[in-house]
C-alpha positions in Angstrom: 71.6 6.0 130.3 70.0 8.7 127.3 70.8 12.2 127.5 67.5 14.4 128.0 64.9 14.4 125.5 61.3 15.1 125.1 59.8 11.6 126.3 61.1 8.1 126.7 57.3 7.0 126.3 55.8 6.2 122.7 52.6 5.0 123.8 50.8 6.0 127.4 48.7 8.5 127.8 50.4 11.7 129.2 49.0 13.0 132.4 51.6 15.9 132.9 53.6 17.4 129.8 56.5 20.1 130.0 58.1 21.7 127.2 60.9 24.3 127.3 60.4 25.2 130.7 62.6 28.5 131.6 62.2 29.4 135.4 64.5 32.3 137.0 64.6 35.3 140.1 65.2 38.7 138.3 67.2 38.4 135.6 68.6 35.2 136.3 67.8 32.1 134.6 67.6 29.2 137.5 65.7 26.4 134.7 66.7 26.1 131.3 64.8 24.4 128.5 63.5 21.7 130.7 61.2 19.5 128.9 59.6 16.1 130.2 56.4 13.6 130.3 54.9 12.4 133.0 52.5 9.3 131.9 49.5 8.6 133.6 49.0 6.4 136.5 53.5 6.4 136.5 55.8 7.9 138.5 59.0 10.1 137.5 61.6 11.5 140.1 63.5 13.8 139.6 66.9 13.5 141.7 70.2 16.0 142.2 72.1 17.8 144.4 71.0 20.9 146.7 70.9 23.7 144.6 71.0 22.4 141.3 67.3 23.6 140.9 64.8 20.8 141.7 63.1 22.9 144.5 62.4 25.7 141.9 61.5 23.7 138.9 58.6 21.8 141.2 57.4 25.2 142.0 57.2 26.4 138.8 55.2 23.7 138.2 52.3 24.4 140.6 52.0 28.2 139.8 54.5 29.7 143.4 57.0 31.1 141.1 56.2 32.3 137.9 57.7 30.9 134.4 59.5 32.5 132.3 58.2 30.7 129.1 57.0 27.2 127.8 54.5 25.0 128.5 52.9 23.2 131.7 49.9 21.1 130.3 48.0 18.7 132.8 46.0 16.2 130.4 46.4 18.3 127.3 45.4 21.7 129.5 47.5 24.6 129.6 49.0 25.6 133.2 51.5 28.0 132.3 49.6 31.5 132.9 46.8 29.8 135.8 47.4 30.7 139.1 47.5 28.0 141.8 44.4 27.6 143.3 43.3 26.7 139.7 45.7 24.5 139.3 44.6 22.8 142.4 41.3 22.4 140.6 42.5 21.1 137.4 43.9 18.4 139.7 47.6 19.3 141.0 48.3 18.2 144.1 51.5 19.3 145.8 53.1 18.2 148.8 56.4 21.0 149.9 59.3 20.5 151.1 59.6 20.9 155.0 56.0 19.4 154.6 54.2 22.8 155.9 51.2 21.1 157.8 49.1 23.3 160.3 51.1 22.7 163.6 48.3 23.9 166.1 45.4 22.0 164.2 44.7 18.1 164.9 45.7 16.1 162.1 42.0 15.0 161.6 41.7 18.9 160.7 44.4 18.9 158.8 43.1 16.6 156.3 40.3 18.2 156.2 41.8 21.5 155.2 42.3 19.3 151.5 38.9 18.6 150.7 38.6 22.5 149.6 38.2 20.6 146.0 35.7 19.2 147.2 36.0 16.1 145.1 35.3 14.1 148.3 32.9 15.1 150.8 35.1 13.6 153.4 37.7 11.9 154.4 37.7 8.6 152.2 38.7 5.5 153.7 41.7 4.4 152.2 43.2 7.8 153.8 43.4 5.8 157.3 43.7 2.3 155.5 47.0 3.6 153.4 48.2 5.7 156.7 46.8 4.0 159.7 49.3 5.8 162.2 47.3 8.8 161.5 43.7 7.0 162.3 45.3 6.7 165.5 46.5 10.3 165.9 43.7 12.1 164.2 43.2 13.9 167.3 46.8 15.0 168.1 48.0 18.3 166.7 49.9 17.9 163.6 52.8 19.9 166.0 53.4 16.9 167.8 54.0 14.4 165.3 57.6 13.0 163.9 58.7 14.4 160.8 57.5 11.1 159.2 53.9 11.4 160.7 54.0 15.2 159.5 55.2 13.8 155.8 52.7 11.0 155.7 49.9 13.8 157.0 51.2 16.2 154.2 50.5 13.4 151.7 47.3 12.7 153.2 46.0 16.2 153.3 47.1 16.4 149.3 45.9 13.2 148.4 42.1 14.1 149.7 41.8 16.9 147.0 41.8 13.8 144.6 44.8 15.0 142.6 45.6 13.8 138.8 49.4 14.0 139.3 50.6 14.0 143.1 54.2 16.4 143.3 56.4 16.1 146.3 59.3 17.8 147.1 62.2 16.1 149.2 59.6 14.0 150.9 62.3 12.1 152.6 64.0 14.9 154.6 65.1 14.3 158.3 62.8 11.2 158.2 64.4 7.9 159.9 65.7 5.0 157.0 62.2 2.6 159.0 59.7 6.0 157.7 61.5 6.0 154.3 60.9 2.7 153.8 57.2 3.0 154.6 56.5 6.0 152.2 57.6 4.5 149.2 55.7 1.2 149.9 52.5 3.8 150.7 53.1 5.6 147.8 53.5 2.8 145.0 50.2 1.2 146.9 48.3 4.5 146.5 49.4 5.0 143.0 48.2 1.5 142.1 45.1 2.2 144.1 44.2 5.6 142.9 46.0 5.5 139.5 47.0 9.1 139.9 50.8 10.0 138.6 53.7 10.9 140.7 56.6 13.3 140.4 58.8 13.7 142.9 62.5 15.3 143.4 64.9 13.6 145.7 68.3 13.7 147.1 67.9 9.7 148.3 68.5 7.6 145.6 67.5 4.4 146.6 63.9 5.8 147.5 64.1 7.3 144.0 64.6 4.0 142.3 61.7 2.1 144.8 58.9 4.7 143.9 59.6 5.7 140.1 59.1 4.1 136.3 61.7 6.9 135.1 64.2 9.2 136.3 65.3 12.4 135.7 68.7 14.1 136.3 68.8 17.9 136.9 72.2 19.3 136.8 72.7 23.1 137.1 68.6 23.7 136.4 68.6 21.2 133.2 67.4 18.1 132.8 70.6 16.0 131.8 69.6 12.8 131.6 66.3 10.6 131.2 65.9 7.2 131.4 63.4 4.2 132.7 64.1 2.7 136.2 65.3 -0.7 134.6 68.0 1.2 132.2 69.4 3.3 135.1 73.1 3.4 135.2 73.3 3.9 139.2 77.1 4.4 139.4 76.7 7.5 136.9 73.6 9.1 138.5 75.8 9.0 141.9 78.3 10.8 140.3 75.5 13.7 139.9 74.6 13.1 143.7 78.3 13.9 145.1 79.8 16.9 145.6 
């Protein structure tokens, strides 16, 4: 498995590009130096343990916490100083961690609350073909659903605003192994479908290795090692993973 660098990819087209990324509360540095590619139509995960800076780096990336310095380019456009509603625009989708869905409104309304891009006029079809469950809920209140129906709504509602690169954040948190399971097949049927790129941070390895092409390391808010799925050295990415 390579130590970090720039890119393992020397010929796709790069959807999302970051380049010496510093990210930090007051005075203190929480991201140093991070630098990856995200090629389009793939997905990357980035995977660590709690507090190592994943959570920060991802916001970062969609404008909640401002950078220090570097570069956040979506398709050769510059991020860094945009807030994020027009980062939205430009095509960032992100889905939080804890999901943050609109407990008191139905999940039909919910999804509806992404179309703000207004890329789609409605809802499109393969929202209830990819995530029938929530066809058959659409008039329940987002409240009332399992964590995975809230996770799989959270995607939905993200996925309507017809993003270029989808970023999730511990999508698999307090959800059953069966709900796992089904996100990552959704997910790698939605990228095929959609050919939008993925980056997600993850504290589940094996749900790492079914949904990404390459796979980050973050260890104490740097990126310490980068390598393709089919090069992964599991036994030393677990060693990251323990305490």
């Amino acid at each position: 498995m390579r130590a970090s660098s720039k890119s393992i990819w020397a010929i796709e087209n790069i959807m999302l590009s970051i380049s010496n990324l510093n990210v930090g509360y007051d005075e203190s540095l929480v991201i140093h130096d991070v630098s990856f590619d995200v090629p389009d139509g793939s997905a990357t995960a980035i995977v660590g343990r709690n507090g190592m800076g994943k959570s920060t780096l991802l916001k970062a990336l969609v404008g909640m916490i401002p950078a220090s310095n570097g570069s956040i380019k979506l398709d050769n456009q510059e991020l860094i100083k945009l807030p994020s509603f027009k980062r939205v625009q430009a095509g960032v989708a992100f889905v939080p961690q804890g999901r943050m869905i609109f407990p008191h409104l139905t999940v039909e309304e919910n999804i509806l609350s992404g179309l703000e891009t207004k890329r789609y006029e409605a809802i499109p079809a393969f929202i209830y073909a990819f995530f029938p469950v929530l066809h058959a809920m659409r008039g329940r209140r987002g409240g009332n659903l399992s964590g995975g129906q809230q996770q799989q709504l959270a995607i939905a509602r993200a996925l309507v605003s017809k993003p270029r690169v989808l970023i999730l954040d511990e999508p698999t948190e307090g959800i059953q192994p069966s709900i796992i399971k089904e996100i990552a097949h959704s997910l790698n049927a939605l990228r095929k479908e959609l050919g939008v790129a993925v980056l997600v941070s993850e504290q589940v390895l094996s749900f790492a290795m079914e949904v990404a092409d390459q796979l980050l390391v973050i260890d104490r808010g740097r990126i310490v090692r980068t390598t393709a799925k089919s090069n992964v050295d599991l036994e030393e990415v677990r060693s990251f993973l323990t305490v």
